[in-house]
C-alpha positions in Angstrom: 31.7 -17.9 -5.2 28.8 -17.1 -7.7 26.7 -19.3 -5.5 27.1 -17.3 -2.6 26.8 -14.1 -4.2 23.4 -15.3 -6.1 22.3 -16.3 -2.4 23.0 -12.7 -1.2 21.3 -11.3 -4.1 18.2 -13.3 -3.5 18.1 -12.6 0.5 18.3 -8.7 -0.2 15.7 -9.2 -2.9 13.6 -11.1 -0.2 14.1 -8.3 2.6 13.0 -5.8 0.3 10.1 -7.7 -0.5 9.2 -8.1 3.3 9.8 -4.8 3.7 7.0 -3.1 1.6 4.8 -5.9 2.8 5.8 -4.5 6.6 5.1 -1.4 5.3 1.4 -1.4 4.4 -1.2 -0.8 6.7 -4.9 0.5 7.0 -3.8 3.9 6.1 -0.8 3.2 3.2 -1.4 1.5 0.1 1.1 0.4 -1.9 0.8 3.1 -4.1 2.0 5.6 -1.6 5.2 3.8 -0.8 8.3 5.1 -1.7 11.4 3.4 -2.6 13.6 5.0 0.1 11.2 3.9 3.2 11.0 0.6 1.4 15.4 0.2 1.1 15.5 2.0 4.6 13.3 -1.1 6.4 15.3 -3.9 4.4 18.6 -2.2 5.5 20.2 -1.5 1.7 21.5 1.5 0.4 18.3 3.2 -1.8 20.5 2.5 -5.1 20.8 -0.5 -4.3 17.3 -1.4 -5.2 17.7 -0.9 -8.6 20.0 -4.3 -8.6 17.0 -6.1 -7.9 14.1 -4.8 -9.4 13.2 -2.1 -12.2 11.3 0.2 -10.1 8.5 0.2 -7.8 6.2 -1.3 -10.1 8.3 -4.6 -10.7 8.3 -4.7 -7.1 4.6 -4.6 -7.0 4.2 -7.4 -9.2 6.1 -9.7 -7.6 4.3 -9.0 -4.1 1.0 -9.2 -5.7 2.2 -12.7 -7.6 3.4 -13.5 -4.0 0.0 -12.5 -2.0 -2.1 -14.2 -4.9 -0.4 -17.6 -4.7 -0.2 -17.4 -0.8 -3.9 -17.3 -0.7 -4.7 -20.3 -3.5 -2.0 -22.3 -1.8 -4.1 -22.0 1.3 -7.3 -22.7 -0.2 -5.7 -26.0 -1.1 -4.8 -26.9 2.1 -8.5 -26.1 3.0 -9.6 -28.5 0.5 -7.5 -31.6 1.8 -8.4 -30.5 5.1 -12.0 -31.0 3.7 -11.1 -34.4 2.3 -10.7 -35.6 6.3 -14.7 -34.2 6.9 -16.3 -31.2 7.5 -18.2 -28.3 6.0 -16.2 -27.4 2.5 -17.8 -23.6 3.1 -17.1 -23.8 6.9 -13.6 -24.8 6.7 -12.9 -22.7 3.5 -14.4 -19.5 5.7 -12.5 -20.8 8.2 -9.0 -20.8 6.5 -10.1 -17.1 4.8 -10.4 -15.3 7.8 -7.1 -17.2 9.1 -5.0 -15.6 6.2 -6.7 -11.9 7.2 -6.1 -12.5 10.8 -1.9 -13.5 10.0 -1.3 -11.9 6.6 -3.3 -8.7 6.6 -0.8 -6.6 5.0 -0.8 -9.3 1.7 -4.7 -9.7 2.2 -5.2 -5.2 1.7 -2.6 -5.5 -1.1 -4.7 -7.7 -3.2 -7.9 -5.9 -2.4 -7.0 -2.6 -2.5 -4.7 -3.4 -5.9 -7.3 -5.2 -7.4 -9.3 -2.2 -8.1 -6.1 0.0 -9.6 -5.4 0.8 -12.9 -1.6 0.1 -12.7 -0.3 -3.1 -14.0 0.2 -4.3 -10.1 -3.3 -3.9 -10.4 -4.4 -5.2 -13.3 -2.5 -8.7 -11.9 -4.0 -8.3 -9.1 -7.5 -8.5 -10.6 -6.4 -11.5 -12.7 -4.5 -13.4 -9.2 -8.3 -12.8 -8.0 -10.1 -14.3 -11.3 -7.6 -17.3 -11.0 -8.6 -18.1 -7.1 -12.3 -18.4 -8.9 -11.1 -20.2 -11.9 -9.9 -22.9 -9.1 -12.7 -22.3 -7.0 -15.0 -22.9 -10.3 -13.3 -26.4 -11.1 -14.0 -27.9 -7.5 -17.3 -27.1 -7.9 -17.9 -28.5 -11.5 -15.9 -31.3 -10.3 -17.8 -31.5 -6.7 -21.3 -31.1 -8.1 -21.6 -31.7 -11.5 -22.4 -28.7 -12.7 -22.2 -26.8 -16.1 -18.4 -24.7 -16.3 -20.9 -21.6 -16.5 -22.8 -22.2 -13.3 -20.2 -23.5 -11.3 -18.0 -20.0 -12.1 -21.3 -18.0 -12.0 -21.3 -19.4 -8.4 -17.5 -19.7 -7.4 -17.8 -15.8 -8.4 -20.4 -15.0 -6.5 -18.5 -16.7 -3.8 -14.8 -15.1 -4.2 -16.8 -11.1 -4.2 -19.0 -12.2 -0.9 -15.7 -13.4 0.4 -13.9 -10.3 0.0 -15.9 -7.8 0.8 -16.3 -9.9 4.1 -12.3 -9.8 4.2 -12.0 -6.2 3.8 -15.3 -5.6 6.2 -13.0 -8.2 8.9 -9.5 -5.9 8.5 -11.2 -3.3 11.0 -13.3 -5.6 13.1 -12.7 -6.2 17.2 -12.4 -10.7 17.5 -16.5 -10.7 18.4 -17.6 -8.9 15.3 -15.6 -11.4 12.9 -17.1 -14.2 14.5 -20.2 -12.7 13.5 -19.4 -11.8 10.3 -17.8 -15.2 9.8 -20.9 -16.6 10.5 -22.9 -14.7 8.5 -20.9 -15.5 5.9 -21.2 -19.0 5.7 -24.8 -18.4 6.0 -24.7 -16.8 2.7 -22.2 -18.8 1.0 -24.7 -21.7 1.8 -27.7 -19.7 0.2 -25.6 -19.5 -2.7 -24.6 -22.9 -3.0 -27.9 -23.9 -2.6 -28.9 -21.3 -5.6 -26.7 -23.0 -7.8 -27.7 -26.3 -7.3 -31.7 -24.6 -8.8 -30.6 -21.9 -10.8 -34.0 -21.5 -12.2 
């Protein structure tokens, strides 16, 4: 019986995760959420919430964990896709843009969280730091390189990235492709930076 019930416990805890994810859009941040809209959309009773998380903030946490380990999960599926041939900035672009275009809601929580003050926020900023810790070792790994270059570089890398990501969120299908493009042009010219650095 405990088995069932701890099954339960986790599927509510699971709609109510979807359910603030389903709630942000281009106009509502997390931050303006509130606990009622995000029990009314899961289909619990609001003090019901409380049974699964603290408060709002725990609830943040866990969807930033969530949205931060989505997106490194799908950088390493970029990088055995690279191990089969191709560009490693192409195909990482590539895989980027895929996770705005079918996640945007978990790509506009990190961003716009990363930048907070809350502790949401603060993990988001650290989520970020560890996609370009792992984007760092691939490089020292890749190239060679010094730790300090290669995160000088993977850092440079993860901000062009980004801001490209958050530029993309309000983009027609044309204007990404463009922007996609110009992206890899510059991650190129960074790469190629890192490899003189003097």
């Amino acid at each position: 019986m405990a088995g069932v019930r701890a099954i339960q416990k986790e599927k509510t805890r699971r709609a109510l995760v979807d359910a603030a994810f389903n709630q942000l859009n281009a106009e509502k941040s997390f931050s303006s959420l509130s606990l009622r809209e995000v029990a009314r959309e899961a289909n619990i009773a609001a003090t019901s919430f409380y049974r699964h998380f603290k408060d709002m903030d725990e609830l943040g946490l866990v969807m930033v964990d969530e949205a931060g380990m989505t997106l490194r999960q799908l950088m390493r599926q970029a990088r055995k896709r690279i191990e089969k041939g191709g560009s490693v900035i192409a195909i990482s672009v590539e895989t980027f843009f895929e996770f705005i275009n079918n996640s945007p809601n978990v790509f506009r929580l990190l961003l716009r969280e990363s930048s907070g003050t809350s502790q949401a926020f603060r993990t988001a900023a650290r989520e970020i730091k560890h996609f370009a810790d792992e984007l760092a070792e691939y490089i020292s790994n890749k190239h060679g390189y010094s730790q300090y270059i290669a995160y000088v570089q993977a850092e440079g890398m993860v901000t062009l990235v980004f801001t490209a990501g958050a530029n993309a969120l309000d983009m027609n299908p044309k204007e990404r492709e463009q922007l996609k493009e110009r992206l890899i042009l510059q991650l190129r010219m960074l790469a190629r930076g890192a490899a003189h650095p003097h």
